[in-house]
C-alpha positions as CSV (number, residue, x, y, z in Angstrom):
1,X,108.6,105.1,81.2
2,X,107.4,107.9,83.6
3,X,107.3,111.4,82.5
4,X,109.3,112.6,85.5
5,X,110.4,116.3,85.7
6,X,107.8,117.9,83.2
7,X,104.8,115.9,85.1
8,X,103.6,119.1,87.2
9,X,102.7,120.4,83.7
10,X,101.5,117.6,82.2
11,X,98.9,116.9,85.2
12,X,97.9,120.6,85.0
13,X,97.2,120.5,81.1
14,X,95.8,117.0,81.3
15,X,93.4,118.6,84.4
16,X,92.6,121.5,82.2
17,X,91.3,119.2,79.3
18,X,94.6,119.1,77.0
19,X,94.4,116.5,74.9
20,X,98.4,116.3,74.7
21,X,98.2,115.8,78.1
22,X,96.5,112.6,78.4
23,X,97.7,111.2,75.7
24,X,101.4,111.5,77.5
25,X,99.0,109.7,81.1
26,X,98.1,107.2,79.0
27,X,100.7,106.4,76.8
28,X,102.8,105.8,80.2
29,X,100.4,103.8,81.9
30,X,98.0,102.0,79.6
31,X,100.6,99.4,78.7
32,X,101.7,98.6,82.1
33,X,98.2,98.5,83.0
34,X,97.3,96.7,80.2
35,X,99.8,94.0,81.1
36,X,98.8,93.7,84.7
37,X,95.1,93.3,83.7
38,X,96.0,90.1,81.5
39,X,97.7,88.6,83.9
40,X,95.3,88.9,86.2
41,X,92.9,87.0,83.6
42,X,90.8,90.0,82.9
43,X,88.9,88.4,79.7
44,X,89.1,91.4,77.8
45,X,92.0,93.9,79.1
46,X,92.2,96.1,76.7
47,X,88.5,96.9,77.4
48,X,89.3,97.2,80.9
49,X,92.1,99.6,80.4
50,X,89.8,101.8,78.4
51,X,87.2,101.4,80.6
52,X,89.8,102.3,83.4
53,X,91.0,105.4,81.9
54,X,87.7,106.6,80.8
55,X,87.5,106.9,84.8
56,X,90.8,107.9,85.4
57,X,90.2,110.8,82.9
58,X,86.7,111.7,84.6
59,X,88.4,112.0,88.3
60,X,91.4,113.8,87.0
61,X,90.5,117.2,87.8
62,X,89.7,115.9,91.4
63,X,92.8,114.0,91.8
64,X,96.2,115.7,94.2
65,X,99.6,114.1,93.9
66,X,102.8,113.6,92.2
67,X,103.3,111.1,89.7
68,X,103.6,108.0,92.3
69,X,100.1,108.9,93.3
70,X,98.6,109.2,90.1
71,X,100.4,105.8,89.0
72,X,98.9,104.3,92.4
73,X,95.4,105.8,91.7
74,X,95.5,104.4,88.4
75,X,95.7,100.8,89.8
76,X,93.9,101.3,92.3
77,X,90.5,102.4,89.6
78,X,91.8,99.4,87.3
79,X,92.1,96.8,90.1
80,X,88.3,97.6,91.0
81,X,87.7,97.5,87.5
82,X,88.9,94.2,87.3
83,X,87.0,93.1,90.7
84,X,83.9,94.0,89.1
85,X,84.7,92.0,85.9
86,X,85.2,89.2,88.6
87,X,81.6,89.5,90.1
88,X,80.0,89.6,86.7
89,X,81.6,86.3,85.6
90,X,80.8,84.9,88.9
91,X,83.6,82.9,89.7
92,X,87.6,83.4,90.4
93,X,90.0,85.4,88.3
94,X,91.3,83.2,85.7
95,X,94.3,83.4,82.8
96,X,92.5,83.4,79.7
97,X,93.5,81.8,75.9
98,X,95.4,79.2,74.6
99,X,98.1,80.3,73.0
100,X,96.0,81.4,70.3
101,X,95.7,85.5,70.7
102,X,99.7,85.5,71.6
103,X,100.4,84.2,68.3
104,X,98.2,86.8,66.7
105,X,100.3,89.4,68.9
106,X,103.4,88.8,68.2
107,X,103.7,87.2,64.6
108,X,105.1,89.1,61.9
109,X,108.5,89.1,62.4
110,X,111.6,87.4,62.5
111,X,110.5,83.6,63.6
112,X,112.7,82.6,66.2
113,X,112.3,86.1,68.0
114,X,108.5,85.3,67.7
115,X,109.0,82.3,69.3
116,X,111.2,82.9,71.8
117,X,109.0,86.0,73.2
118,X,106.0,83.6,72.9
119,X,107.5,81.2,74.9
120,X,108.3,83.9,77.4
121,X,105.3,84.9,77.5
122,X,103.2,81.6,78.1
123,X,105.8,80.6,81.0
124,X,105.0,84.0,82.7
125,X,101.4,83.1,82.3
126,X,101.7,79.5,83.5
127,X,103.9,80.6,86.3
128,X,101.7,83.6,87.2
129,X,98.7,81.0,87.0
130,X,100.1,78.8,90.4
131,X,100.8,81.6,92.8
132,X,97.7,82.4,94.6
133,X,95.6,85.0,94.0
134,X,97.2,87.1,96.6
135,X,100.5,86.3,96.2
136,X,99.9,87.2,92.7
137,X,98.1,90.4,92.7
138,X,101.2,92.0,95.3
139,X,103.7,90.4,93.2
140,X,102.2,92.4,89.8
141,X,101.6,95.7,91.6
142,X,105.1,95.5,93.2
143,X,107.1,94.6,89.7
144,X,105.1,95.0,86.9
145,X,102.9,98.2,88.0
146,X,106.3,99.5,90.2
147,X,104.2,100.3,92.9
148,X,105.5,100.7,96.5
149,X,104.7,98.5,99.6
150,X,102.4,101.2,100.9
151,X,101.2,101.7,97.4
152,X,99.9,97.9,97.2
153,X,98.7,97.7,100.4
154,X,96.1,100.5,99.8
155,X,95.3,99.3,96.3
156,X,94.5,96.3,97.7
157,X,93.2,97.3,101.2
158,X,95.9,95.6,103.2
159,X,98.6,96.4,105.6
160,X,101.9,97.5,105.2
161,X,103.6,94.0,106.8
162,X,101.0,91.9,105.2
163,X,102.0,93.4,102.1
164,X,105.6,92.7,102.5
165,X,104.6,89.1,103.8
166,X,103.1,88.2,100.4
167,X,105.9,89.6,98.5
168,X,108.0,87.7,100.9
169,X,106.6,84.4,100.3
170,X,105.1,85.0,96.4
171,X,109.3,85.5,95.8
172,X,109.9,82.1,97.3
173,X,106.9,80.6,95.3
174,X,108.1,81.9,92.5
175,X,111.8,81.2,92.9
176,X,110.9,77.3,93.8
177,X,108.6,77.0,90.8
178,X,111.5,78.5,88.3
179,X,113.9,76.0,89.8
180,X,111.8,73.1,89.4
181,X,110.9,73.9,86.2
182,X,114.6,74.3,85.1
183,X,115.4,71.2,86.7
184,X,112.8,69.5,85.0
185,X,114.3,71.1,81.5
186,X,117.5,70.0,82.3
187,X,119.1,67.3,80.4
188,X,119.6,63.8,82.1
C-alpha cells in the first residue's frame, strides 16, 4: 500500500531518525520485498530484507526522491543483496523448500482456504521456477515490486527496450505455460 500524500513528511521524519517514520517505509515495502526475494530463491529472505533495510535505513538521509524513487532504490539495494547471496552460494539463484515452510506459513486456519492459498502459492513458485532468470527478475520488479520500465532497467542495469523485450516475451512464457498447464488439468 504506498503512503502517498503524507510521504514528504514521512521521508523527512524517517531522515531525521523518527522511529514512526520507518516503521510506515518498512511496513510498505518489506512485504513486497520480502515476496520478491523468495521468489527469486533467496535461501533466507527474511534475512535479506532485514539485511536490506538495515541499508536502506543507513543511506536514508542521503537519499532524494519521491516515493517511486525510494520504492526503486529499495530494490535496487535488495536486488544487490540478493546478487551477493548468489556469489556466496556459488551457483545460480534457485526456489528453495518443499512445500514444507508454506505449510508452516499458512496453517491455522480454515482448511480448505489453507489449501487453496498453498496451492497458489506452489504454482506461482513452479511457474516462476521455468522462466529464465531474466525473464523472471523483470517480470517481479514490473508486477510484484510495481516498478516502472525505467525503474527495472536501472535496477537491473539494462535498457529501457531491453526491459520491455523481456516483459514482452516473460508475458508470453508465462501465458503459454498457464495454458498448458490448464490444458493438462482439464478433464478428458
Amino acid at each position: 500500500m504506498p503512503i502517498g500524500t503524507t510521504f514528504p513528511e514521512v521521508l523527512a521524519a524517517a531522515q531525521a531518525g523518527a522511529g514512526w517514520a520507518f516503521e510506515v517505509i518498512y511496513r510498505d515495502l518489506a512485504p513486497v520485498l520480502t515476496g520478491y526475494l523468495r521468489l527469486q530463491g533467496a535461501a533466507e529472505p527474511d534475512d535479506l530484507a532485514s539485511e536490506t533495510f538495515i541499508g536502506v535505513f543507513q543511506g536514508l538521509a542521503a537519499f532524494r526522491g519521491d516515493e517511486a524513487g525510494l520504492r526503486a532504490w529499495v530494490f535496487t539495494i535488495g536486488r544487490r543483496r540478493l546478487v551477493d547471496e548468489w556469489r556466496r552460494r556459488g551457483r545460480r539463484p534457485f526456489l528453495v523448500g518443499d512445500g514444507a515452510d508454506a505449510l508452516h506459513e499458512y496453517g491455522g486456519g480454515d482448511a480448505e482456504e489453507d489449501a487453496l492459498v498453498l496451492m497458489g502459492s506452489r504454482a506461482v513458485h513452479e511457474l516462476c521456477a521455468r522462466l529464465p532468470d531474466d525473464y523472471r527478475d523483470v517480470l517481479l520488479l514490473r508486477i510484484l515490486a510495481d516498478l516502472t520500465v525505467e525503474q527495472v532497467a536501472a535496477v537491473l542495469g539494462k535498457t529501457v527496450p531491453a526491459v520491455k523485450a523481456l516483459q514482452r516475451r516473460g508475458l508470453t512464457t508465462l501465458r503459454r505455460d498457464v495454458c498448458d498447464r490448464s490444458d493438462s488439468a482439464a478433464p478428458l
